[in-house]
C-alpha positions in Angstrom: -15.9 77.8 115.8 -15.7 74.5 117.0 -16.0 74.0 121.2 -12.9 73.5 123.2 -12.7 71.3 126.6 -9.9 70.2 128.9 -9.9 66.4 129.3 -10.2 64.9 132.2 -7.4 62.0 133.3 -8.2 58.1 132.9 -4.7 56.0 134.3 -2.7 59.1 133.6 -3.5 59.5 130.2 -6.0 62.1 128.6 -8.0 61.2 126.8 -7.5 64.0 124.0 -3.9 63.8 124.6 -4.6 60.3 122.9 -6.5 61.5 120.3 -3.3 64.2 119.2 -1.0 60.9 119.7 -2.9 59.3 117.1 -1.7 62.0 114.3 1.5 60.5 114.9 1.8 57.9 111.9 3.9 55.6 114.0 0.6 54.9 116.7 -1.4 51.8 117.1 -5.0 54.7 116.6 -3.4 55.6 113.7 -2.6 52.2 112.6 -6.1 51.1 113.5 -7.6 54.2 111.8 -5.7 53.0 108.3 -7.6 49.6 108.3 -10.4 51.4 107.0 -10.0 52.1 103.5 -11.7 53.2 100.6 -11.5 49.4 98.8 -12.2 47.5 101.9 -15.9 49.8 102.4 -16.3 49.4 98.4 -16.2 46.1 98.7 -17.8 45.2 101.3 -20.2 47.1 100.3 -20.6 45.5 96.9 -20.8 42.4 99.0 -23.9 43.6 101.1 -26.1 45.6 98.3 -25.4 42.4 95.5 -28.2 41.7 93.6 -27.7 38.0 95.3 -29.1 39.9 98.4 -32.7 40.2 96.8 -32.9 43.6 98.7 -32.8 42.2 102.3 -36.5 43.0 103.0 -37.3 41.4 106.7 -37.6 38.3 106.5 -36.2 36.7 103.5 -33.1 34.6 102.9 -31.5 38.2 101.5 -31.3 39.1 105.3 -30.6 36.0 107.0 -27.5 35.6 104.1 -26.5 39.6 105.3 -26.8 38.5 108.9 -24.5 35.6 108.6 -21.9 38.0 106.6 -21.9 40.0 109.6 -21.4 38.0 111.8 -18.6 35.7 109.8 -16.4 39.4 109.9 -17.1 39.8 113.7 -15.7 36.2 114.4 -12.5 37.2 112.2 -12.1 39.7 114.4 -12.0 38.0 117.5 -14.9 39.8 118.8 -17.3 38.1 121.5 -20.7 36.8 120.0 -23.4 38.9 121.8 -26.5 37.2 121.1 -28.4 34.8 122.4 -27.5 31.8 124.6 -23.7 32.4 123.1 -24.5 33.0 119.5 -24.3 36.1 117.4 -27.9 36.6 117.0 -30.9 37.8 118.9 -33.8 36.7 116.9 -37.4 38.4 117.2 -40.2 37.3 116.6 -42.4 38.7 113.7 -46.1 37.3 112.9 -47.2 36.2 109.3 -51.3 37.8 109.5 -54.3 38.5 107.2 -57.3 40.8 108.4 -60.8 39.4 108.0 -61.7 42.5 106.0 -66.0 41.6 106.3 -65.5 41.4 110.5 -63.4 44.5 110.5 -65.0 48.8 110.0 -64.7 51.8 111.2 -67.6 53.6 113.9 -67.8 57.6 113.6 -70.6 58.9 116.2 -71.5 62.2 116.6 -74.4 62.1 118.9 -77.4 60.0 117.5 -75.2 60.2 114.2 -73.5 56.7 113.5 -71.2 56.5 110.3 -70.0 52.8 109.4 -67.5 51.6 107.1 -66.3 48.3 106.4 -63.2 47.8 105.0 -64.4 45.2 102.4 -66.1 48.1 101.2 -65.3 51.5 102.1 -61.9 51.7 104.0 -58.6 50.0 103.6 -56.0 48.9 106.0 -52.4 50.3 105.0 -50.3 49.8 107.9 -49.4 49.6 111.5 -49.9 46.9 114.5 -53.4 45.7 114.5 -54.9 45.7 117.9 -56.0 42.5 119.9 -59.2 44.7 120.6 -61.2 47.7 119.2 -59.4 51.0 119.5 -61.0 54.2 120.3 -59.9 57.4 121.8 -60.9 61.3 121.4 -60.5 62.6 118.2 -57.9 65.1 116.6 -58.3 66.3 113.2 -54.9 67.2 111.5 -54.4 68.6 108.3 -53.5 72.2 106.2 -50.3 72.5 105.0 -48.4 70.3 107.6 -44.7 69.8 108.6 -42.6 67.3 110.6 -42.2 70.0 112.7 -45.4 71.1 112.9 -46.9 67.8 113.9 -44.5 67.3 116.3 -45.9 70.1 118.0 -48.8 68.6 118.4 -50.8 66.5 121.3 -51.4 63.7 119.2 -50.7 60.7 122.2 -53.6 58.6 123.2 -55.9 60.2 120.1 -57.2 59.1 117.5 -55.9 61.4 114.1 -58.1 62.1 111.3 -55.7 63.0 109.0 -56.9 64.9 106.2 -54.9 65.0 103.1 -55.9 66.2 99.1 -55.7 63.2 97.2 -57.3 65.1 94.5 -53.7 67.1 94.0 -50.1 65.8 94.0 -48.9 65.3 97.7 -46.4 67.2 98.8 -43.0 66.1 98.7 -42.5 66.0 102.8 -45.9 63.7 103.3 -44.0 60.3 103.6 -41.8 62.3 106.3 -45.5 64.1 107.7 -46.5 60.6 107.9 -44.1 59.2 109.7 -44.1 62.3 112.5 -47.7 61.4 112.8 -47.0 57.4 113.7 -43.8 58.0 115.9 -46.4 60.6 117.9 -48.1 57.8 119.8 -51.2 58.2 118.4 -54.5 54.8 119.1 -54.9 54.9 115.6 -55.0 57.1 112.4 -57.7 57.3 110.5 -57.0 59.3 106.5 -59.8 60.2 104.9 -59.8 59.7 101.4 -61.4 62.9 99.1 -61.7 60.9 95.6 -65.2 59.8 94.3 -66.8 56.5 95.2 -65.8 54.5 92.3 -62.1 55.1 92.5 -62.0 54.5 96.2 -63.6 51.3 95.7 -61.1 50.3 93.1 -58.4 50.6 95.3 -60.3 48.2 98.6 -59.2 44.9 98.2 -61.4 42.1 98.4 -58.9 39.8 100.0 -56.8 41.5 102.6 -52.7 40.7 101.5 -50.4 38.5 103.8 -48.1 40.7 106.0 -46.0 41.2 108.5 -45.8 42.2 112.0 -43.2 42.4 114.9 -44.8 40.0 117.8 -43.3 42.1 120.9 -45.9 42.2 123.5 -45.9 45.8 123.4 -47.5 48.6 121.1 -45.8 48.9 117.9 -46.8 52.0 115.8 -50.7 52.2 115.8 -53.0 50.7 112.7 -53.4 53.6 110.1 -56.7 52.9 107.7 -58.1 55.1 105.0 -61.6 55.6 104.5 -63.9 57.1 101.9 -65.0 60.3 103.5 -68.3 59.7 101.6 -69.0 57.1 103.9 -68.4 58.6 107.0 -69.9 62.3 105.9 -73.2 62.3 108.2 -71.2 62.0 110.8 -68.4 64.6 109.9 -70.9 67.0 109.2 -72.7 66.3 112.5 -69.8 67.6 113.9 -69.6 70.4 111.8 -66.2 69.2 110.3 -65.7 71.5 107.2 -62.9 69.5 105.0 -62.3 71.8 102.2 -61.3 74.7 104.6 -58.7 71.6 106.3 -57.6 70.8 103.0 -57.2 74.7 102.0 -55.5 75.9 105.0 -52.1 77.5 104.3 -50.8 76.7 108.2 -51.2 73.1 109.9 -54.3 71.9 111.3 -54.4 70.4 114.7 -58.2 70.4 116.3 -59.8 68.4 119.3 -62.8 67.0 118.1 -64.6 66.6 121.0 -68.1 65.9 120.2 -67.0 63.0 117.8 -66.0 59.9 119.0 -64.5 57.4 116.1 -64.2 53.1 117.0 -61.5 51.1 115.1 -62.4 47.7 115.1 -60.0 45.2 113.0 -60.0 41.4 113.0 -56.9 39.6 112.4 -56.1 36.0 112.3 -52.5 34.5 112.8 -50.8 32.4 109.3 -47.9 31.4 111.0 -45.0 33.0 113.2 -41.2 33.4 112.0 -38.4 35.0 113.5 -35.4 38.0 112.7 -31.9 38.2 113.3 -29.8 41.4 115.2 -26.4 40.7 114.7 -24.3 41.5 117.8 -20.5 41.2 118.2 -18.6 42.8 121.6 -15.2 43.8 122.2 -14.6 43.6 125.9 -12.7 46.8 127.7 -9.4 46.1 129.2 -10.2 48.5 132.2 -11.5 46.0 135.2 -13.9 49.3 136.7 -15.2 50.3 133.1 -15.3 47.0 130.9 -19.1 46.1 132.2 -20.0 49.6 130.7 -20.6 49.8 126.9 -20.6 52.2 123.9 -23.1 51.0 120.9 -22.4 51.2 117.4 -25.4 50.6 115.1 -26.8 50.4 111.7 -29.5 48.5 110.2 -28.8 45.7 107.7 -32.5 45.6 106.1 -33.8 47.1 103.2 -36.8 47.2 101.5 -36.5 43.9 99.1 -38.0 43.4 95.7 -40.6 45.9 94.0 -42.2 43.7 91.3 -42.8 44.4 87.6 -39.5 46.1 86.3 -36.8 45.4 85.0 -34.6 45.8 87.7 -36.5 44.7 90.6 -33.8 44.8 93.4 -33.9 47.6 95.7 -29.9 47.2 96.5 -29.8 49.5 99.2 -26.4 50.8 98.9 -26.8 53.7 100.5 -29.5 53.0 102.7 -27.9 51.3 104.9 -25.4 49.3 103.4 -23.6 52.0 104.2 -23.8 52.2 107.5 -23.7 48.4 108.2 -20.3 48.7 106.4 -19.0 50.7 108.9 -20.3 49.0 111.8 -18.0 46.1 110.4 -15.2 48.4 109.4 -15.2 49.9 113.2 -15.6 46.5 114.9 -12.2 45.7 112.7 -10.0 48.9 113.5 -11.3 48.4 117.2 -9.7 44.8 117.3 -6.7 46.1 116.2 -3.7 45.2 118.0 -2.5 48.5 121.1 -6.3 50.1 120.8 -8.5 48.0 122.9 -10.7 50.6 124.9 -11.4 50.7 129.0 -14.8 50.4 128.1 -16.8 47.4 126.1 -18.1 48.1 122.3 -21.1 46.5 121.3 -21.6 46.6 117.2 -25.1 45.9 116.4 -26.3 45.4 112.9 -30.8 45.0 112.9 -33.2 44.2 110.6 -37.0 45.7 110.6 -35.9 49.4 110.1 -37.3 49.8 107.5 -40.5 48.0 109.2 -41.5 50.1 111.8 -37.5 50.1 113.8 -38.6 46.8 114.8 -35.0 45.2 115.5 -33.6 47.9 117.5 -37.1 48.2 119.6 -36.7 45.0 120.4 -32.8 45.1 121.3 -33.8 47.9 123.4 -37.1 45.8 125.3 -34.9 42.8 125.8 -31.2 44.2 125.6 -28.1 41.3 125.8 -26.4 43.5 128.1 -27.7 45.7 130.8 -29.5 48.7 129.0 -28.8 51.1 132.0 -24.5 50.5 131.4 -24.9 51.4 127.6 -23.3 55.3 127.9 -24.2 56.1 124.1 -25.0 54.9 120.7 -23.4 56.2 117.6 -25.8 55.3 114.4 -25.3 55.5 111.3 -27.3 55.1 107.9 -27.0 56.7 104.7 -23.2 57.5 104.9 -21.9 57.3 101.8 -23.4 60.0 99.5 -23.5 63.6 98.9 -21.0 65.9 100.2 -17.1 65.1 100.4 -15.9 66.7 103.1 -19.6 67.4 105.4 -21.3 64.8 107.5 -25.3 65.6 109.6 -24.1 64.4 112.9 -28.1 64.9 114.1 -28.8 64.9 118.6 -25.4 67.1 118.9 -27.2 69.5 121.0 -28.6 66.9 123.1 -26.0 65.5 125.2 -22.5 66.7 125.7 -21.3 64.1 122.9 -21.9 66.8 120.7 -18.7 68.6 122.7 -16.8 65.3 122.3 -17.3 65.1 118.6 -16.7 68.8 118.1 -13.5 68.4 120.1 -12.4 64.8 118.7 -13.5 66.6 114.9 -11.1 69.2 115.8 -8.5 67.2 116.4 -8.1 65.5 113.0 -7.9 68.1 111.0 -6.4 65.6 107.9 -9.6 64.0 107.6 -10.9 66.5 106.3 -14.6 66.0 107.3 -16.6 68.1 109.6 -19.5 66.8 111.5 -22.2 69.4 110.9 -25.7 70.2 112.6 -28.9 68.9 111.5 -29.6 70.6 108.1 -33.2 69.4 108.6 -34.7 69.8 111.9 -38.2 70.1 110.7 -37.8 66.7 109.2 -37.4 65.3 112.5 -34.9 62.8 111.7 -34.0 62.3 115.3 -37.0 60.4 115.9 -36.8 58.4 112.6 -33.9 55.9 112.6 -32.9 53.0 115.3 -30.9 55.5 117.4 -34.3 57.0 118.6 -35.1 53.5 120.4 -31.7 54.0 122.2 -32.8 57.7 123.4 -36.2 56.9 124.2 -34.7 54.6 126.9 -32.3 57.1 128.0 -29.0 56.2 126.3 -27.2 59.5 124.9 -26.5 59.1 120.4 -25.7 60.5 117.7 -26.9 59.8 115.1 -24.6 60.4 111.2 -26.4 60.9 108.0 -25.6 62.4 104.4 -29.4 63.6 103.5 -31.7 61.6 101.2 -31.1 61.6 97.4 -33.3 60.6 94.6 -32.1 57.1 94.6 -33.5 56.5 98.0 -35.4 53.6 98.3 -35.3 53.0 94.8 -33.8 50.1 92.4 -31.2 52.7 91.3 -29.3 52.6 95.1 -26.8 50.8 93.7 -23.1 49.9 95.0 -21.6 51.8 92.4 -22.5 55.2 93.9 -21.4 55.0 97.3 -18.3 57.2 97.7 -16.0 54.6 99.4 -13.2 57.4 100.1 -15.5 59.5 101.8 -17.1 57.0 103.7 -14.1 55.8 105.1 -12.4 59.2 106.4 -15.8 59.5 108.0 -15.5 56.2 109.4 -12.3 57.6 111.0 -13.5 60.2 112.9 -16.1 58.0 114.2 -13.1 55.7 115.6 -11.6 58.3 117.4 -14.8 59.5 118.8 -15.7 56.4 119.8 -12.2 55.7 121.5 -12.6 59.4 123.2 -15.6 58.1 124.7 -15.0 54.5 125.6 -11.9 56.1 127.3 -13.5 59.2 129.2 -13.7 58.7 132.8 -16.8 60.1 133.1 -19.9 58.7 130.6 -22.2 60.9 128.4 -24.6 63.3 130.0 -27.9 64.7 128.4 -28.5 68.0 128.8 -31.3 68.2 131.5 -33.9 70.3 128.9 -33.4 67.0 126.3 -33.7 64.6 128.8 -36.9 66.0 130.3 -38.0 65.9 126.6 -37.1 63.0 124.9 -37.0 60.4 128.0 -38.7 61.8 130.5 -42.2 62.9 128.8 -43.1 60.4 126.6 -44.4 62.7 124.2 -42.7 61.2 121.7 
């Protein structure tokens, strides 16, 4: 049953009381509510996953092009730019490297044992910020049959992980999600040992380390994760009496302090050249003199994944993920700057890039905010909106603030929507921690955080505009306007619930 509360008086109007008045055909909500249709998110949408696009990987022009759009429909209407010096961008700055794979290896010592591996020979680099200096930490081994969930459970901060997976089987379906748990943990480094024989190990080391990509924020990023050839490093596993195949075989997860070995990451980069980003940013200012200099966030990310080379179609479109959501950040940010609707409160509508990076563009946004970070009372994210179910939406961090009693209440309200926002269906995938709302939350800023599931077009060529349910989208795209009016309205802003707060902000565990 969905939660009940009284609302409290703002002016002499409530701010439910607002909400039932907006049932009423005749009002400006409802009025503002109607400008989002089914056509205008099906085309815009078509506009933002084109093939023209080229998969808006960060950078490329794709991006840039997508950024522009944005901000083009934010000055139409009449919104504020809320970027730098006056413009409707924050750029960040991202770094164009190569590693010097011969000046770069891996140290395991157990005792007198010393296991090295180079990774122009016997390791590769697959992702992550490289460090300005070697990396080493106490050990953690993590393997078995591991979860999300499971990992997140474990004390992985300020280690080093050796993960252990079974490259010698097919991985299991969660291990991009295990994988990601893992980096988000705060982990120096992570080391994967690889479990196939020399000679196709050594096929996959490249002799010339790729060109890539890095966010230049002067502050940790997620750590470097390299693989290496256990074969290399086996003295001093076994020196430590590390027994892999029972890892590899356990049916529960693995987590174990390996305390008498002590593993050195030492990669050498060099700098190609530096480029920057783009956020887009548009704000509606609040009409309530005590309240306007306080702000709700509404987010998406605008990136996707780009081009993957050698087919056919070689455009990821991104669609769903998160055209999508950057649709309705624009289709808000229009029903907002309606005329008789204009909030007490300021809305910032924030479109980033880098998501799909490592959440670079919102980690920045939230390192060197435009606006105060401490008068931003919530974020509402979205990505991946406009798939699956008809008449459900994940609305994921409901039990972690009393939003999730505002949307419950607001969701009530509009009964001919006919969507529900729903609990997370999948809390062992730990979504929370996964999309640009987490950056928000880490820094103490109440979310939510909407989001229809993955599908097997997800991050594939075959996200294509054609299969985002526009009708859906938009009634969903309602009830997020009248939540967000409820809360730009409230007298009161968001509280976490003390337990979340102590866990998510306070900590730093995650």
């Amino acid at each position: 049953m969905l939660a009940a509360a009284a609302a409290a008086t703002l002016g002499g109007i409530t701010p439910l009381a607002a909400q039932t008045t907006s049932r009423s055909a005749a009002s400006p909500l409802a009025a503002a509510a109607a400008s989002i249709t089914t056509e205008d998110v099906s085309r815009r949408v078509g506009v933002i996953a084109d093939d023209s696009m080229m998969g808006r990987d960060t950078p490329s022009r794709g991006l840039e092009l997508t950024a522009k759009y944005v901000a083009d429909q934010f000055r139409r209407f009449g919104l504020k730019p809320g970027g730098d010096q006056g413009t409707w961008f924050q750029r960040y700055p991202i770094t164009r490297r190569r590693l010097d794979l011969a000046r770069s290896r891996l140290v395991f010592q157990t005792g007198g044992t010393i296991s090295t591996a180079r990774l122009d020979q016997t390791a590769r680099f697959l992702q992550g910020a490289v460090p300005d200096r070697p990396v080493s930490g106490p050990a953690i081994l993590v393997g078995g049959a591991l979860t999300p969930d499971g990992v997140g459970r474990m004390t992985l901060r300020d280690r080093v992980v050796l993960y252990v997976p079974d490259y010698r089987h097919p991985l299991p379906e969660n291990a991009t999600q295990v994988a990601r748990a893992i980096r988000v943990a705060g982990p120096r480094a992570i080391v994967a040992l690889s479990n196939l024989d020399s000679a196709a190990f050594a096929a996959r080391v490249p002799r010339t380390a790729p060109e890539r990509y890095g966010l230049d924020l002067g502050a940790a990023g997620y750590p470097a994760t390299v693989e290496v050839s256990e074969s290399a490093i086996g003295p001093a596993l076994r020196a430590a009496g590390v027994d892999l195949a029972q890892v590899r075989g356990a049916a529960g997860p693995v987590g174990r302090d390996l305390p008498g070995l002590t593993i050195r990451v030492e990669l050498r980069d060099s700098v190609l050249s530096r480029l920057t980003a783009p956020n887009t940013i548009g704000i509606l200012e609040g009409s309530d003199p005590a309240l306007r200099n306080e702000y709700l966030v509404y987010s998406a990310h605008m990136d996707h994944i780009g081009i993957t080379p050698g087919r056919p179609d070689s455009i990821n479109n991104g669609a769903d993920d998160d055209g999508s959501g950057t649709v309705g950040v624009v289709e808000l940010a229009e029903a907002f700057s309606r005329p008789g609707v204009r909030p007490a409160r300021s809305v910032l509508f924030i479109t980033v890039s880098g998501e799909e990076k490592g959440l670079w563009g919102s980690r920045y946004f939230t390192e060197h905010p435009t606006v105060p970070l401490d008068r931003v009372v919530a974020d509402i994210n979205m990505d991946m909106i406009g798939r699956n179910w008809r008449d459900t939406i994940v609305a994921i961090g409901k039990e972690h603030s009393d939003l999730g009693a505002t949307l419950e209440r607001v969701n009530a309200a509009h009964p001919e929507l006919h969507m529900t926002a729903i609990d997370d269906r999948w809390p062992e995938e730990r979504f929370y921690f996964r999309s640009d709302h987490y950056n928000f939350a880490r820094k103490g800023v109440p979310i939510l955080f909407f989001f229809n599931g993955v599908h097997p077009d997800y991050h594939q060529v075959t996200d294509s505009p054609d299969k985002i349910d526009g009708e859906k989208e938009s009634r969903i795209l309602k009830l997020l306007f009248y939540l967000g009016q409820e809360i730009t309205n409230a007298p009161q802003r968001p509280q976490w619930k003390p337990e979340s707060r102590a866990e998510i902000v306070e900590s730093g565990e995650r």
